[in-house]
C-alpha positions in Angstrom: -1.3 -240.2 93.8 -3.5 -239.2 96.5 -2.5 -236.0 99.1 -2.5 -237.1 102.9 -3.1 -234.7 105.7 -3.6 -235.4 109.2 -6.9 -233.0 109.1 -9.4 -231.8 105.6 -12.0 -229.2 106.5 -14.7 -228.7 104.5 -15.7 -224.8 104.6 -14.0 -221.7 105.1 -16.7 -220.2 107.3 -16.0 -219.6 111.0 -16.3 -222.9 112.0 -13.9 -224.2 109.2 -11.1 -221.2 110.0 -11.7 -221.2 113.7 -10.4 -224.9 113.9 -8.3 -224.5 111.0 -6.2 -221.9 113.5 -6.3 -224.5 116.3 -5.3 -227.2 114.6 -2.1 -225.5 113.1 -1.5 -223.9 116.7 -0.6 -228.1 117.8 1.1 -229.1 114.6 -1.5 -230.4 112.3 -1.2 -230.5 108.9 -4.3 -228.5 107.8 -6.1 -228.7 104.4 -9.0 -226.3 104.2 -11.1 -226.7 100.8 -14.2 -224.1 100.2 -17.0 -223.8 97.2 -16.5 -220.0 97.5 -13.4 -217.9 96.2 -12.2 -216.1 99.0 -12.7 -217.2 103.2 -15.3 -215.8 105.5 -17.9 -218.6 104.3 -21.5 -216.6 103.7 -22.2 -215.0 106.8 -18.5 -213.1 106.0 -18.7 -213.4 102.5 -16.0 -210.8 100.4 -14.9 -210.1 104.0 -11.2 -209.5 103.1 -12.7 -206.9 99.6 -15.0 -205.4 102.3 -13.2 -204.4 105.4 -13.0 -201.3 106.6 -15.1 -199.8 103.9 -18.6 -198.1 104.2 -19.8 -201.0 102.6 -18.6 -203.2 105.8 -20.6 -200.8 108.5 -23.8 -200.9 106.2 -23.6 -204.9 106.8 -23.2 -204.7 110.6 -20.6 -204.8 113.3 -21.2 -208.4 113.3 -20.1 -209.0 109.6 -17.0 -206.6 110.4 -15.8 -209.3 113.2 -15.0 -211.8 110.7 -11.6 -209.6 109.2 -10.1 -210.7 112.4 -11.0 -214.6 112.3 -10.2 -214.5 108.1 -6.8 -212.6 109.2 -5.9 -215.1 111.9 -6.8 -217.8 109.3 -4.5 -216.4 106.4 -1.9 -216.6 109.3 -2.2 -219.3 110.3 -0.2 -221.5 107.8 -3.1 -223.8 106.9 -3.4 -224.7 103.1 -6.2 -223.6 101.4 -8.0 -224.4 98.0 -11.1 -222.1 97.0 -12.9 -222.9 94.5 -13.2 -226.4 95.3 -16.2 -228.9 95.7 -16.3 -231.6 97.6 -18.3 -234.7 95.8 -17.7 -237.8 97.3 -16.0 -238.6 100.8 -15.4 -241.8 102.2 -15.4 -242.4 106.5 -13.3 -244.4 108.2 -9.7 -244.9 109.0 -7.9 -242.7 106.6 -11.5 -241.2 105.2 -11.0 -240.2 101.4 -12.3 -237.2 99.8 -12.9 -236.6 96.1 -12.7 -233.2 95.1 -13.2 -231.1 91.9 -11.0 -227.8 91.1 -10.2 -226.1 88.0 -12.1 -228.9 85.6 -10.1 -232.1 87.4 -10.8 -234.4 89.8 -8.7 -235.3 93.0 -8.7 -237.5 96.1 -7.1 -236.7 99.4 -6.4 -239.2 102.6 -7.0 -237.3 106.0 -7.2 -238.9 109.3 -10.2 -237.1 110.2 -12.5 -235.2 108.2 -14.3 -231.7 109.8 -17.3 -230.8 107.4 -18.4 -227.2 108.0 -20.5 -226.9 105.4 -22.8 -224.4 107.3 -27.0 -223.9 106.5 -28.9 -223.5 103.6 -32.4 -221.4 103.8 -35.2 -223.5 104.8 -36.9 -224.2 101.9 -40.8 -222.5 101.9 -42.5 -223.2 98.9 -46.1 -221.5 98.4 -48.1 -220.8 95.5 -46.2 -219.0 93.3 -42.6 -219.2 94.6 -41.0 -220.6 91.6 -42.1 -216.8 89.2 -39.2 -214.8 88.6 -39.0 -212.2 90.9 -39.3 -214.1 93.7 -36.0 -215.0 95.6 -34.9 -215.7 98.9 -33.6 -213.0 101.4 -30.4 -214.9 101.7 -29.8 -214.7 97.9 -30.5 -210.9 97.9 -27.8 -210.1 100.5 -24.7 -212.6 99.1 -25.5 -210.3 96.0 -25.1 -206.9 98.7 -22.2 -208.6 100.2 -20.7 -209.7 96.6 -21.0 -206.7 94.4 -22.7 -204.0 96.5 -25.9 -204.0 94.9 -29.4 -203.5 95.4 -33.0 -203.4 94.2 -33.4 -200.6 92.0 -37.1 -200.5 92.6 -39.6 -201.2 95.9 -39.2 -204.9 97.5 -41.8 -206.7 99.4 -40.4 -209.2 102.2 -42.1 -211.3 104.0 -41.1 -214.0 106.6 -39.5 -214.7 110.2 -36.3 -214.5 112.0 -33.7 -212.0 112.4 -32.1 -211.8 108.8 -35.4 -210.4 107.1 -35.4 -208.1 109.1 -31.6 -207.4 109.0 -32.1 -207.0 105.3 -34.7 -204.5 105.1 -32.4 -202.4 107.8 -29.3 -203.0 105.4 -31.6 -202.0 102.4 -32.9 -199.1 103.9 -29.4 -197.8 104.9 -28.3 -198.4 101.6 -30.9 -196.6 99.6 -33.0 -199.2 98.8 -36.6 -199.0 98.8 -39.1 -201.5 101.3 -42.3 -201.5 99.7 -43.6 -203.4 102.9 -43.1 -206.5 105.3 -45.2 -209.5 105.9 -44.1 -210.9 109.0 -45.6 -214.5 109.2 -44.4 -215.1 112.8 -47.5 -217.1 114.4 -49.7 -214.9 116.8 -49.4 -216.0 120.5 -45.3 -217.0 119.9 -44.9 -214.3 122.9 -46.7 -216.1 125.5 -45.2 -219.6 124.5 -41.4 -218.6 124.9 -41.6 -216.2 128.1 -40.3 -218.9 130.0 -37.1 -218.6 127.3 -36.9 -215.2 127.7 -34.5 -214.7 131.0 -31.4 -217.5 129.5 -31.8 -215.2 125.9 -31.3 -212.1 127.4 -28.0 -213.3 129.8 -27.0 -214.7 126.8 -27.3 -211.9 124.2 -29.3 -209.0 125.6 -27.8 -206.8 123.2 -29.0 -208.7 120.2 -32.6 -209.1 121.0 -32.4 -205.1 122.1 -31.1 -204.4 118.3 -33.9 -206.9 117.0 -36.9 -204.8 119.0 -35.5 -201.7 117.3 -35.2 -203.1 113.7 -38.7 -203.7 114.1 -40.2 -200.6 116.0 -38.1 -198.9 112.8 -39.3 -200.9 110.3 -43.0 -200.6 111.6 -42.5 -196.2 112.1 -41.6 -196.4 107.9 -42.8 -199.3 105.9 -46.4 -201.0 105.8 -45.5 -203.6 108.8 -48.0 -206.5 108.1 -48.2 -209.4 111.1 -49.1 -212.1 111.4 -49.3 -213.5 108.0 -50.7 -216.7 107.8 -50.8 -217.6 103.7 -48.9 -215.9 100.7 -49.5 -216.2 97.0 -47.1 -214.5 93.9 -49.3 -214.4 91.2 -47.9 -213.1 87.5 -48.2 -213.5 84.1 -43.9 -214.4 83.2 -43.2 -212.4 86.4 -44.1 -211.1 89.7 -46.9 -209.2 89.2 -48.9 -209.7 92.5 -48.7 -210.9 96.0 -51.9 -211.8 97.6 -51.6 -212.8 101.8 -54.1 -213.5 104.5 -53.4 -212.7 108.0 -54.0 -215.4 110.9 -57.1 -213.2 111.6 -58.9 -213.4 108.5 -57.6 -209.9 106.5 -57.7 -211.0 103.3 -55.4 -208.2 100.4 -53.8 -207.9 97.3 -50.8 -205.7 96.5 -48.3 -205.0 93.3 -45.2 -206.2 93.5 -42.1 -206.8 91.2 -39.5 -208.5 93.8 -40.4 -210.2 96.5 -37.7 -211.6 99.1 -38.8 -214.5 101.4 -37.2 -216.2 104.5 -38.4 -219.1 106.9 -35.3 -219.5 109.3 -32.5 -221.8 108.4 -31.8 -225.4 108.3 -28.4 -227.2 108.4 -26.4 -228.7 105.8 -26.5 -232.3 106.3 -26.5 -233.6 102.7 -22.7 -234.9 103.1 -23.5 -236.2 106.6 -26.5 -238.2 105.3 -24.3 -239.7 102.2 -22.1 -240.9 104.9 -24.8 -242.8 106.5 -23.9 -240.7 110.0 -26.9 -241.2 112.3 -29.1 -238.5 112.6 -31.5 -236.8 115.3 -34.6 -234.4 115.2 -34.9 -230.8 116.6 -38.3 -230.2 117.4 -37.3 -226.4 118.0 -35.4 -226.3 114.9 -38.1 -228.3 113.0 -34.9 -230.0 111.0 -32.4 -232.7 111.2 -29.0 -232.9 112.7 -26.3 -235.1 113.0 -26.1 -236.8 116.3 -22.7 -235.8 118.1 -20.8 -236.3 120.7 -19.6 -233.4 123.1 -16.7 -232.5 120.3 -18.4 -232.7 117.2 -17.7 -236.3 116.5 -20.6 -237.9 114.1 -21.6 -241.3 114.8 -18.5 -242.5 112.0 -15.4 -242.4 113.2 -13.0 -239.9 112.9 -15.6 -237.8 110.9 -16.8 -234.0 112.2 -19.0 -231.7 112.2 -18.9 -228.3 113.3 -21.2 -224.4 112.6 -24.6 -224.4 111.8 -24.5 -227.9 110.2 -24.2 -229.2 113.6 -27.2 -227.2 114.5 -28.2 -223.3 114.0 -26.2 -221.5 116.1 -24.8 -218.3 114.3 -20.6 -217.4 113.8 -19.9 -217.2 117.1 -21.0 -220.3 118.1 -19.9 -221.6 114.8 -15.8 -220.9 115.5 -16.4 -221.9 119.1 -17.1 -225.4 117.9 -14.8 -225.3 115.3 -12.5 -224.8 118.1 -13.7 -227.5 120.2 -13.6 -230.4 117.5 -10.0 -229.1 116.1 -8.6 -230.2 119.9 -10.0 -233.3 119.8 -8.4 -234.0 116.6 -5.6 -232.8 117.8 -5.6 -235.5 120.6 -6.6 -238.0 118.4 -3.3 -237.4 116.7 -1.4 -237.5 119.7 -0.7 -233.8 119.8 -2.8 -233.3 123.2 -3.5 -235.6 125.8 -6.7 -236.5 126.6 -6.0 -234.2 129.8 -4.8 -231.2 128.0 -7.7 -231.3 125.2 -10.3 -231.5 128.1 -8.1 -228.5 130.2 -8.1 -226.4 126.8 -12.2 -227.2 126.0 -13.3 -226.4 129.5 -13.3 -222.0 128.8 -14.6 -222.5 125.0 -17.3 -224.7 126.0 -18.6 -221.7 128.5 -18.6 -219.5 125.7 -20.1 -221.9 123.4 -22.9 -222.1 126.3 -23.3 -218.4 126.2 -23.1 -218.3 122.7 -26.1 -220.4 122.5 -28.5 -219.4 125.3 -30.7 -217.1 123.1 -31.3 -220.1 120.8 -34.7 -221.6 122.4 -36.1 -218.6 122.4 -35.5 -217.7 119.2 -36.0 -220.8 117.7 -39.3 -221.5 119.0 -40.5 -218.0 118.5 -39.7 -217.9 114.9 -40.9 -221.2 114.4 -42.5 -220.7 111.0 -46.1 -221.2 110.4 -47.8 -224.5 109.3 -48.1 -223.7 105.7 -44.7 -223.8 105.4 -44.3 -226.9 106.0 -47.6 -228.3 104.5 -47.9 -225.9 101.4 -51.7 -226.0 99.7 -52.0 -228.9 97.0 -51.3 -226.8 93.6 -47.7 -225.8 94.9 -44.8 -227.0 93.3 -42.8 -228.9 95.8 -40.0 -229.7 93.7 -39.1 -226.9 91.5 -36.0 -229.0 90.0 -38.9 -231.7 88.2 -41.9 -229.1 88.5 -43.5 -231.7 91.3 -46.6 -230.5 92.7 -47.6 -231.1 96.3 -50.9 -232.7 94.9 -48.9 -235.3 93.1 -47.2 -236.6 96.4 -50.8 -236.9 98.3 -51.4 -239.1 95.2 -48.9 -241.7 96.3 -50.8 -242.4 99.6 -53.0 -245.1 99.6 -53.4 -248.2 101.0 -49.7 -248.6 101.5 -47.3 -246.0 103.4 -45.0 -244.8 101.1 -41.5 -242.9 101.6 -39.7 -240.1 100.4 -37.4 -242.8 98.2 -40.9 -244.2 97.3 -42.5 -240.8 96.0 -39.2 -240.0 94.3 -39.3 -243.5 92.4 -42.9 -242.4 91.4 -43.2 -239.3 90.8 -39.4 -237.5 90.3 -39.2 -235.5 93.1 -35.9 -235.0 94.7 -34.3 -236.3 91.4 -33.3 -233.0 89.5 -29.8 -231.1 90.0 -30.3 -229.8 93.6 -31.0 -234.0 94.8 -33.7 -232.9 97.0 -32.0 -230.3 99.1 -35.2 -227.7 98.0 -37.8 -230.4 98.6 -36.7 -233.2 100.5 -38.7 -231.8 103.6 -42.0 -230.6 102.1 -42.3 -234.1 101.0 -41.3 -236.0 104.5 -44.3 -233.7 105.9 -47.0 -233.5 103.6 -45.9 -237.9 103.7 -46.4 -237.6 107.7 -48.8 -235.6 107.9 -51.2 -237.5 105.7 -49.8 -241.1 106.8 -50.2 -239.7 111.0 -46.6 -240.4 111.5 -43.8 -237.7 112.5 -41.4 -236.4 110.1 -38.1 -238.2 112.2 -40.3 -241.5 111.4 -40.6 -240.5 108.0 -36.9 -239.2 107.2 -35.4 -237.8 104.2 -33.9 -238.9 100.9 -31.6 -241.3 100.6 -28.3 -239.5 99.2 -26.0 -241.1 97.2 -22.9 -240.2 95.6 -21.6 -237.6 93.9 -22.9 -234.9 96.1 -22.7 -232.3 93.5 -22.0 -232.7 90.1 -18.8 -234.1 88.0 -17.9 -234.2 84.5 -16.1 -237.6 83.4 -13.7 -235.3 82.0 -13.0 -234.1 85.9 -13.3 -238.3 86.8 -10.6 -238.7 84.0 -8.2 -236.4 85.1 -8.2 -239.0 88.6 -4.7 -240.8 88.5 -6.2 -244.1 87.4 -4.4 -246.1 90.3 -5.2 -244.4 93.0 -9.1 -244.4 91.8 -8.8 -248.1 92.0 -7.2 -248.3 95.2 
């Protein structure tokens, strides 16, 4: 039969142990399920393999803070399950979740559900960006934080935000080779976010201090490229060129083998859209979010959300909310009174302000450039079904179609990742063309299971409590 627990957290990231902690601290009985073998979630990934060795300094004093959170966790006396996929969950009272572990399926009952499910990389396709060799900065670190490994040969990154450019300072202390760095932040970004500038450095001066650095370093040892407007990979089986175009008309080609790429991060919200919670647009964020109340609370009741899926926000901000939604669960199960919750929130919810005062300005500064979002007509926009961008301008005509409308016609969203890699390119090249806004447009409708499941896993489900 099915498990029952008062609280099932998705994610074993700082927002999933922080209020793991919390809720065991008032009594709760915790499950905490996670994709990933061991805690830390990816910003901590292999935290507990990688503590106090070298390997743990190269990746940053920020990375080393998680051994406390992942030790307090372990502590704690929540029960955990890695290795474990969440497929199908079901709100209400006494929400269900389906899970898969170890080839068999499994439901479990929880009075309220906390997904911390995190980001995924904003997806940035551009001519070229499905040839092997190219990959995501995000990919190429999980493999540093996994197995220690690097490039053997000279890498070409280009993109915004802070992790390239933690990367190439992680690669260069490790060895590695930076063959160069196209940096596509827009020109001008530095006038339109002074007014952002005094909140970001109360907030975080030291961060944005360390960020000036990375790049003054960066720009004293590599070719520093800015300003990149366009990017094509070009190759015969491979990576064999990178061509890019600067906002000012510099027009070059250069060899390459590997080239990483990054456009900021987006949150999860694949489960919270199978849910049918309501959703709201961040302009500075260009992305969806699940509307929330001052807790974490999703428009269904009694469902969660808390870390960057809630909004990008990094791993402090991440276990603060974690914190925050774990105490009103807690007084939701009559652990806390509505008093005490609101006595205990008032300090986290000043550091949770703190946390996120640098965010506008970072946000809107590395805002990524148009052709991210509106890549030129011969990209593929759905790698899964080989969907070019050309192929969804076709499906506009007299009518306005949607995304559910172009997948219907033309594949797209369809193959094994259900639209995660292309569910945006399509809701703006769609609004773009139709002169609507991408909230108007929306995404995909996402239907169940949320990743895949074997009938062998749905036949291991005790048969009565499937039908239940």
């Amino acid at each position: 039969m099915s498990r029952h627990v008062d609280l099932l957290i998705v994610g074993a990231g700082p927002a999933g142990m922080s209020a793991a902690i919390v809720a065991k601290r008032h009594g709760l009985r915790v499950l905490v399920v996670d994709e990933q073998p061991s805690p830390g979630g990816q910003i901590w990934r292999n935290i507990e393999n990688l503590a106090g060795t070298p390997r743990a300094g190269l990746l940053g004093k920020a990375y080393g803070e998680g051994a406390a959170v992942v030790g307090r966790f372990r502590a704690s006396g929540a029960d955990y399950e890695p290795g474990t996929q969440l497929w199908h969950v079901e709100a209400g009272a006494g929400a269900r979740a389906f899970l898969r572990r170890d080839g068999a399926a499994s439901s479990v009952r929880a009075g309220c559900v906390l997904l911390a499910t995190g980001a995924q990389e904003r997806p940035a396709p551009f001519p070229g960006w499905t040839l092997p060799g190219v990959m995501t900065v995000g990919a190429a670190q999980i493999v540093l934080k996994s197995s220690g490994q690097i490039p053997s040969g000279p890498v070409w990154i280009a993109g915004c935000g802070p992790l390239p450019l933690l990367y190439a300072m992680q690669l260069l202390q490790a060895g590695g080779m930076v063959a160069g760095f196209l940096d596509t932040t827009p020109p001008g970004r530095s006038r339109e976010v002074i007014a952002a500038l005094p909140a970001a450095l109360l907030g975080a001066p030291g961060d944005l201090l360390k960020g000036l650095s990375w790049i003054a370093r960066l720009r004293r040892h590599v070719p520093y490229i800015r300003h990149v407007a366009a990017i094509e990979a070009t190759g015969e089986g491979g990576l064999e060129n990178i061509r890019y175009v600067t906002a000012d008309g510099r027009d070059a080609t250069v060899e390459a083998r590997l080239l990483l790429v990054h456009e900021g991060l987006v949150p999860t919200i694949h489960p919270t859209l199978a849910l049918g919670c309501r959703h709201v647009w961040n302009t500075d964020q260009d992305s969806f979010a699940p509307a929330l109340d001052g807790w974490g609370e999703t428009s269904e009741q009694n469902v969660f959300v808390a870390g960057d899926g809630a909004g990008i926000g990094g791993a402090r901000a991440a276990c603060l909310r974690g914190e925050l939604a774990a105490l009103r669960i807690a007084a939701k199960a009559g652990r806390l009174s509505e008093a005490e919750a609101e006595a205990l929130a008032l300090p986290v919810r000043s550091r949770l302000a703190r946390a996120l005062s640098p965010r506008r300005f970072l946000d809107r500064y590395y805002r990524p450039r148009p052709a991210v979002f509106i890549p030129p007509d011969q990209t593929i926009a759905c790698r899964c079904e080989e969907v070019r961008v050309a192929a969804i301008r076709e499906q506009i005509g007299a009518s306005r179609p949607g995304p559910n409308q172009v997948k219907a016609f033309t594949r797209a969203g369809m193959g094994p990742c259900q639209g995660r890699q292309c569910g945006y390119t399509v809701a703006h090249v769609l609004a773009a063309a139709e002169g609507r806004s991408v909230p108007d447009v929306g995404l995909y409708r996402v239907r169940p299971p949320l990743k895949p499941v074997t009938l062998g896993e749905l036949a291991a489900l005790d048969t009565m409590d499937a039908l239940s």
